[in-house]
C-alpha positions in Angstrom: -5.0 -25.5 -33.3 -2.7 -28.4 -33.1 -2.9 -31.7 -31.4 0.3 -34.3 -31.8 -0.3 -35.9 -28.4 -0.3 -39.9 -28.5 -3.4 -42.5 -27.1 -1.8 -43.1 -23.9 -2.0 -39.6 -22.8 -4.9 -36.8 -22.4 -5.5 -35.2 -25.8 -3.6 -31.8 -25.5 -4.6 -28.8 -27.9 -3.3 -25.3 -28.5 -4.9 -22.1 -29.4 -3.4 -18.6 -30.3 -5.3 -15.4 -29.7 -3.4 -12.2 -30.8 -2.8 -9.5 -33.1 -0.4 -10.2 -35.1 -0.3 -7.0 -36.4 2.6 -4.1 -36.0 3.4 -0.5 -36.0 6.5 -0.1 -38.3 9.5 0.2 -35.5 7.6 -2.0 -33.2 9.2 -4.9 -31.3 6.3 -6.5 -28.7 4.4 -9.0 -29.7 2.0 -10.4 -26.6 -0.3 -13.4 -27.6 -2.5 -15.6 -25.0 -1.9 -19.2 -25.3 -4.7 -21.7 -24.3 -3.7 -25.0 -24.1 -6.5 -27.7 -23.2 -6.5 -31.6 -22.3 -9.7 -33.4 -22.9 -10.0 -37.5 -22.8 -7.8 -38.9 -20.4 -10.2 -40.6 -18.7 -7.7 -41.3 -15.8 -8.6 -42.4 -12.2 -5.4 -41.3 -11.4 -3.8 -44.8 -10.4 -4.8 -48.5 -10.6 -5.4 -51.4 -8.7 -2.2 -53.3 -7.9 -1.2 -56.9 -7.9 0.7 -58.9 -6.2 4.3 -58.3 -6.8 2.9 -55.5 -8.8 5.9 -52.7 -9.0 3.7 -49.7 -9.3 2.1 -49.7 -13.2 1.7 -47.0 -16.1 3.9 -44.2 -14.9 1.7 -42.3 -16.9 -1.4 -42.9 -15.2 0.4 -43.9 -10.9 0.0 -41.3 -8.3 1.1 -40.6 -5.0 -0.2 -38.3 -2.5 1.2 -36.8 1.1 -1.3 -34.9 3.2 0.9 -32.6 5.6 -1.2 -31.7 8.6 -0.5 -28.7 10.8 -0.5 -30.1 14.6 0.6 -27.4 15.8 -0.3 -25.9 19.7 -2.2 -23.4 17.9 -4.3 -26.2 16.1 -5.8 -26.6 19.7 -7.7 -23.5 19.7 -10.4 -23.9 19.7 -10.2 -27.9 20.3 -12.8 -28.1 17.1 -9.8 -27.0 14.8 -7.9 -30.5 15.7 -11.0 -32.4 15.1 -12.2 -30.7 12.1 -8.9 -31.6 10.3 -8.8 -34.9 11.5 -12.2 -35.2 10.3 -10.9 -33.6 6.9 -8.2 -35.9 6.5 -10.2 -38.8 7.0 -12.6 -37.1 4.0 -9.6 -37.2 2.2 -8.1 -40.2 2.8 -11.9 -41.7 1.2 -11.1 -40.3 -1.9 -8.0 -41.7 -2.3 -8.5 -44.5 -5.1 -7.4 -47.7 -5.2 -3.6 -48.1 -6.5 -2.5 -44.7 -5.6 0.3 -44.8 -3.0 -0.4 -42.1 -0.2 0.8 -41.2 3.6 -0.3 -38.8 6.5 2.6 -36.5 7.9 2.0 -34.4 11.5 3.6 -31.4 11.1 5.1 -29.3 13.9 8.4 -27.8 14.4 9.3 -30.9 12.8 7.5 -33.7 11.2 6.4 -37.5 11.8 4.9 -39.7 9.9 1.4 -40.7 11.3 0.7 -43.4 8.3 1.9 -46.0 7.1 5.0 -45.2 9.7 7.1 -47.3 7.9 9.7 -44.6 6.2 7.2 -45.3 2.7 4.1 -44.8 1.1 1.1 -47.0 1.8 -0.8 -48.5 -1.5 -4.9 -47.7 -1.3 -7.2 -50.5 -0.7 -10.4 -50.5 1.4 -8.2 -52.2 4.2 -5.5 -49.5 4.4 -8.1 -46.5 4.1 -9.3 -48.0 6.9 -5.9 -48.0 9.0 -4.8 -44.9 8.0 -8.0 -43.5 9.4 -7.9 -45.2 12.7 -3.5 -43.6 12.8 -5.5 -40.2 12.7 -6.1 -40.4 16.3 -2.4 -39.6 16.5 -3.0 -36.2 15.4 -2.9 -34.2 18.3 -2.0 -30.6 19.2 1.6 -29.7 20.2 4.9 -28.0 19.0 5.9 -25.2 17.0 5.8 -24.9 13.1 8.2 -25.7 11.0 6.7 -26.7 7.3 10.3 -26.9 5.9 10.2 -30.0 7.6 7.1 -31.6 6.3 8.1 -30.8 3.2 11.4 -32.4 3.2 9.6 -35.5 4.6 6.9 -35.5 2.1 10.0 -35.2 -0.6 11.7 -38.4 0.9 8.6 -40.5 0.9 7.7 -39.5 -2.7 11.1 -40.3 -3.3 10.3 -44.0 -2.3 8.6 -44.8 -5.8 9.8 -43.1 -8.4 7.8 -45.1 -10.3 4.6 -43.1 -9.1 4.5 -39.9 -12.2 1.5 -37.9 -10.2 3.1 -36.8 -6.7 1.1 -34.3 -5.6 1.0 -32.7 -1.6 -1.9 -31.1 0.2 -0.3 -28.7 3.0 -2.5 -27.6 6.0 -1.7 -25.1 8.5 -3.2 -22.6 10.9 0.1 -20.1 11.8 2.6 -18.5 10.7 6.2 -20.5 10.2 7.5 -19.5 13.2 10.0 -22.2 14.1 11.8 -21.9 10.1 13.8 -19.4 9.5 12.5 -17.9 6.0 15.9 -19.1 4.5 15.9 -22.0 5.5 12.4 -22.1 4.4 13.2 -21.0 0.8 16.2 -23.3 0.9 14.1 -26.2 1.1 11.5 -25.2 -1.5 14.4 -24.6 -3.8 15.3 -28.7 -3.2 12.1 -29.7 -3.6 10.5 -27.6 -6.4 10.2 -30.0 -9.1 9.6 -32.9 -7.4 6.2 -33.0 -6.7 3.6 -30.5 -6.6 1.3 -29.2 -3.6 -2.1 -27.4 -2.6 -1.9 -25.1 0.4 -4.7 -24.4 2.7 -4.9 -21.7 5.8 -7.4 -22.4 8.2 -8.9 -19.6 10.4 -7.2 -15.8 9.7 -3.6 -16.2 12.1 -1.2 -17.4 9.0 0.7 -15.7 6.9 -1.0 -15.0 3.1 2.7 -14.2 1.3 4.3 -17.0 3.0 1.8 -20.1 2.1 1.8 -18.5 -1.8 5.3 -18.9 -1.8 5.2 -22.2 -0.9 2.5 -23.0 -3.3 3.9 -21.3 -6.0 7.0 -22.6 -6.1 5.6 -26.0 -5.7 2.5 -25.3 -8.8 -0.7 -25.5 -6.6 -3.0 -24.0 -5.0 -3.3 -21.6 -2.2 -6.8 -20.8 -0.5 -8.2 -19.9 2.5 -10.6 -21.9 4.8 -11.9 -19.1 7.0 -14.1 -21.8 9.1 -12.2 -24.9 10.5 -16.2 -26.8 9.9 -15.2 -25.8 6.1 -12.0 -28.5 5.7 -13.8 -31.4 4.9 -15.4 -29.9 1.8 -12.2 -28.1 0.9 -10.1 -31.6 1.5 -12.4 -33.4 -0.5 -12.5 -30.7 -3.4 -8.6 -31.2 -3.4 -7.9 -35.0 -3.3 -10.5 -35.0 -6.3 -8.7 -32.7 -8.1 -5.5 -34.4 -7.9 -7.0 -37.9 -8.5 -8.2 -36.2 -11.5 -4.6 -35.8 -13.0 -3.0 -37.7 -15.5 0.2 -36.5 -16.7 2.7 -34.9 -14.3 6.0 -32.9 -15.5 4.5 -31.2 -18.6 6.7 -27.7 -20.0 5.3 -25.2 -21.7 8.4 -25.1 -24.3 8.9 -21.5 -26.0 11.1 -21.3 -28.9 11.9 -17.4 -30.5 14.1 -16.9 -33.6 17.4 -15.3 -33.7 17.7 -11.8 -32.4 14.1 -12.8 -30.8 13.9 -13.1 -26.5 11.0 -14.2 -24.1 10.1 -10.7 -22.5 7.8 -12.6 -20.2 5.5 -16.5 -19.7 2.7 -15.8 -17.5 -0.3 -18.4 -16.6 -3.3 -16.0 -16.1 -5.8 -18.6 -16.1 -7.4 -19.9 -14.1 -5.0 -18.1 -11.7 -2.2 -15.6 -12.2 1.3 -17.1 -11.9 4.4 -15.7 -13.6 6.9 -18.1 -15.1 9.2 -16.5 -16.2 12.2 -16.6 -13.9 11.6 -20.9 -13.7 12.8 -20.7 -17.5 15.1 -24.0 -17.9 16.9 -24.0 -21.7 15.9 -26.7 -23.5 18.3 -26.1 -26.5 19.4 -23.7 -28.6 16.7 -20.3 -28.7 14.4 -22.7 -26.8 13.6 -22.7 -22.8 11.0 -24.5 -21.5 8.4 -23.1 -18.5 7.4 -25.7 -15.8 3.0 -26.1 -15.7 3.0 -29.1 -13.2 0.4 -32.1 -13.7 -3.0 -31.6 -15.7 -6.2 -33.5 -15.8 -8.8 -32.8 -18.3 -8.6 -29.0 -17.9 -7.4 -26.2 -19.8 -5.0 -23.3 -18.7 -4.8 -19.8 -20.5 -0.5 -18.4 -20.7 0.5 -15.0 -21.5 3.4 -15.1 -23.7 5.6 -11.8 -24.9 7.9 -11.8 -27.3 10.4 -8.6 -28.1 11.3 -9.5 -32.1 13.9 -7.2 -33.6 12.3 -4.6 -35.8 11.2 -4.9 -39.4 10.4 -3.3 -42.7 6.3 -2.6 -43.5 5.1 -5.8 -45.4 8.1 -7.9 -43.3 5.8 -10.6 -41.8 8.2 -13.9 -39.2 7.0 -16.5 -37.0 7.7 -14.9 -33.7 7.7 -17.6 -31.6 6.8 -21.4 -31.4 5.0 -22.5 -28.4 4.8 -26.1 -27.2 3.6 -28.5 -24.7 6.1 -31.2 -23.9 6.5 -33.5 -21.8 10.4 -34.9 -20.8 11.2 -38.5 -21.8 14.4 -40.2 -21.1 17.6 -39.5 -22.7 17.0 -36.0 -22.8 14.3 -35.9 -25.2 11.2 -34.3 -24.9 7.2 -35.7 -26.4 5.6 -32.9 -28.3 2.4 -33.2 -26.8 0.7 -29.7 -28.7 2.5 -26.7 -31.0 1.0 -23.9 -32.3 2.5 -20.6 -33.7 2.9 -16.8 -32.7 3.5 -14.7 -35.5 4.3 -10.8 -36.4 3.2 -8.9 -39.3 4.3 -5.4 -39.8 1.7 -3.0 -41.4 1.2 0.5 -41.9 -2.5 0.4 -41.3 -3.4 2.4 -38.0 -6.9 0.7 -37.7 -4.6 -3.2 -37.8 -1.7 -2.2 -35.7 -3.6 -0.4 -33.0 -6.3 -2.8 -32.2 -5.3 -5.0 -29.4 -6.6 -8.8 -29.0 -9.7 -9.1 -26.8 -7.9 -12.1 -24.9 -4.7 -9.8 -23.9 -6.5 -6.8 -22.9 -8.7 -9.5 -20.8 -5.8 -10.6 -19.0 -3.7 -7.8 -18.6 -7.1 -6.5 -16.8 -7.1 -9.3 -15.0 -3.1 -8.6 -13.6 -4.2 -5.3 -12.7 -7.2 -6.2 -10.7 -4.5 -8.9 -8.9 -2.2 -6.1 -8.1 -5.2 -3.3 -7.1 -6.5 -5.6 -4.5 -3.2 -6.7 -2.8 -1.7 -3.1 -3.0 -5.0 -1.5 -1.6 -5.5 -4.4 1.3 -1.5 -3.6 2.3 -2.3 0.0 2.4 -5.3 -0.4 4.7 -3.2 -2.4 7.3 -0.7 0.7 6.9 -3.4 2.9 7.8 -3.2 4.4 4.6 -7.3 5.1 4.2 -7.1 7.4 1.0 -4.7 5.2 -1.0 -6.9 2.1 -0.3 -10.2 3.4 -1.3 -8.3 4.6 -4.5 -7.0 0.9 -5.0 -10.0 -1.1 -4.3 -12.0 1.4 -6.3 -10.2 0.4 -9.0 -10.3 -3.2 -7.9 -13.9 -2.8 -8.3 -14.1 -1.2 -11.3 -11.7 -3.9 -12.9 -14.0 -6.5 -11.5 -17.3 -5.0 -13.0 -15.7 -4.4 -16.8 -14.2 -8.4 -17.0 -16.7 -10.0 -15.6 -15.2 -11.5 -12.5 -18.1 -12.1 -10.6 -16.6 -13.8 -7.7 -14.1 -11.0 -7.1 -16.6 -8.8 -6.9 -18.3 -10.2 -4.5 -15.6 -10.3 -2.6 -14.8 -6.8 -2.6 -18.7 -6.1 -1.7 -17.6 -7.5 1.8 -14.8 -5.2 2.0 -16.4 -2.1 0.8 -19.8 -0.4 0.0 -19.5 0.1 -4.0 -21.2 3.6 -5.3 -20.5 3.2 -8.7 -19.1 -0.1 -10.3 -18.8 1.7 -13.7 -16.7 4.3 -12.5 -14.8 2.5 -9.1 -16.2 4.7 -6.9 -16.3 3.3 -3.2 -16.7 3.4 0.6 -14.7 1.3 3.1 -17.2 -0.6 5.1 -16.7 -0.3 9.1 -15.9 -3.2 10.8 -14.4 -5.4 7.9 -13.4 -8.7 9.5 -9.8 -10.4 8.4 -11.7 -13.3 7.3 -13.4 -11.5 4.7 -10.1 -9.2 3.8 -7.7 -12.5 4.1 -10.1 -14.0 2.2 -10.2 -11.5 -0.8 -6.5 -11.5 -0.9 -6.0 -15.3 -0.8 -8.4 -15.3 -4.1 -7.4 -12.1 -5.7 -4.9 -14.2 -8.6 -8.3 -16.3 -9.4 -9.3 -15.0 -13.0 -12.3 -15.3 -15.1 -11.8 -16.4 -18.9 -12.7 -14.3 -21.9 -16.6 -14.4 -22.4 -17.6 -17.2 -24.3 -14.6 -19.0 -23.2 -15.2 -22.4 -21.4 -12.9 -24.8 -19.4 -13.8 -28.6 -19.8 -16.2 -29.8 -16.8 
């Protein structure tokens, strides 16, 4: 375990679970990486004087909530009032100092609060008006969220000096009004600049097309099957991202000569692969975007292909660090700890794989049996989707994802946990499927395992 971060930021700390061990001729070395931040204390932005230019851009935030206001959002009228009623929740929890806006979204986007082509700062007197500009929100249009993502982008642009920027996206539809292109075009501008949660409301938008969004962008993507849920969900949210206190952090991965990054997965405490946002950060080094944390901790796959070696041959595999860019170029080594390969002739060493890989590559696997057995249901496929979800089950029951399995009960009758053996309920409703496919990258940690409360 190593800890090198500094007073003014969260204490970071990394732990490596592998075997280290090797077959003679072997090249694959995979190792789970858990970083954790503990002690920041933030409150993710402070009070502001007057003539105050924004503060510790460690500690400043900004936030944009993008609200769908679409036609769609109009049926039934209670979705338009539920989210207005959610964004005023929000808008409560918004702390004092923090710089945040409202943006309508529709084919294309407006902004409801402050209005002024900025970011208003919080105070009890502009919660207050931005609550009262939520009357605005009103039903109408097409859906464009391109759009309201190049808006939020400008007005986060508008104080750089704000580190946390973080989005919270709602819609109810599908992106009809975007071209996916054009869509993808825009994420590609924006990815980097701030990050964003995505919520659905009701079952009419598109799963694939809001995980995009929220992947490329390092959030979150749920579902909120009742529009009477949003206020909860939007208050869940803006806590969260209150909650964060550093923003930009890299999970650097450095490999030896002859060495290469195979693959950088997070698989906890949701599945997202990272390896194709790889950026180089030097020579044998490239560094793997993780967003903003708060006092949390995160769980990264990490595999390494080494070139082969001799028995008794032990090198350092890999070095893994969390950085954070400073200016110049240089980067604050915020935690570092080490991956390393032995080669052995023992059968019993080399064979016996770590508890915390063959967690998580169960975890993958249960990801991929739900999605695959869900798609095959809506192609009709019946036999082909029992076989999946059986699995998904079966997955479920052996790591100890409770909540997945739940899940699944509402999608099918389970037989046998043990052995994946299952019945396709009748009359499933897309809630309840929607709902096990928006949550099926959620993972469960190792047992014994525990993320900071």
């Amino acid at each position: 375990m190593a800890s090198l971060a500094k007073s003014n930021l969260p204490r970071f700390t990394t732990d490596i679970f592998q075997n280290e061990y090797l077959a003679e001729g072997a090249r694959e070395v995979n190792a789970i990486v858990t970083v954790t931040a503990t002690g920041g204390g933030t409150t993710g932005g402070r009070p502001l004087g007057a003539g105050d230019a924004g503060g510790d851009a460690g500690q400043s935030a900004a936030v944009v909530l993008m609200v769908d206001c679409s036609g769609s959002m109009d049926y039934p009228p209670t979705k338009m009032r539920n989210a207005r009623d959610a964004t005023a929740v929000a808008i409560d929890t918004v702390r004092d100092g923090v710089a945040f806006a409202v943006v309508a979204g529709t084919h294309e986007a407006k902004e409801v609060y402050p209005g002024d082509g900025g970011l208003a700062i919080a105070s009890p007197a502009t919660r207050e008006a931005a609550k009262q500009s939520l009357r605005k929100l009103t039903a109408g249009g097409g859906t464009a969220i391109g759009t309201w993502l190049t808006l939020a982008d400008k007005l986060f642009l508008t104080r750089r000096d704000f580190a946390i920027r973080h989005g919270i996206l709602l819609t109810d539809g599908r992106n009809e009004h975007e071209k996916p292109e054009d869509l993808q075009r825009t994420l590609d501008r924006v990815s980097g600049h701030f990050t964003a949660d995505c919520r659905g409301v009701g079952t009419d938008w598109e799963i694939p097309e809001l995980r995009r969004i929220s992947s490329a962008l390092l959030g979150t993507v749920d579902i909120v099957a009742e529009p009477s849920g949003l206020a909860d969900d939007f208050r869940s949210m803006m806590e969260a991202a209150m909650g964060k206190q550093v923003a930009d952090v890299a999970l650097r991965v450095w490999t030896p000569a002859n060495a290469s990054v195979k693959f950088v997965k997070q698989v906890a405490p949701n599945l997202e692969d990272l390896t194709e946002r790889r950026a180089e950060a030097g020579p044998r080094a490239g560094d793997y975007p993780t967003g903003s944390w708060g006092d949390e901790s995160r769980d990264y796959h990490v595999c390494v292909e080494v070139p082969t070696a001799a028995v008794g041959n032990e090198m350092l595999a890999a070095r893994i660090s969390l950085v954070l860019p400073q200016a110049g170029g240089t980067a604050e080594v915020l935690t570092q700890g080490l991956v390393k390969a032995v080669w052995t002739d023992d059968l019993a060493s080399s064979t016996k794989i770590s508890p915390q890989v063959a967690h998580y590559t169960g975890q993958a696997e249960l990801a991929d049996a739900i999605q695959e057995g869900l798609e095959a249901h809506r192609a009709g496929d019946l036999d082909r989707a029992t076989s999946k979800l059986g699995a998904a089950v079966r997955l479920a029951h052996q790591t100890g994802n409770e909540g997945t399995f739940k899940l699944l009960q509402k999608v099918v009758d389970v037989v046998d946990a043990k052995e994946g053996t299952v019945k396709f309920r009748k009359d499933v409703s897309e809630a309840d499927s929607m709902t096990l496919e928006t949550r099926s990258t959620k993972t469960v940690r190792v047992a014994g395992k525990k993320r900071p409360e």
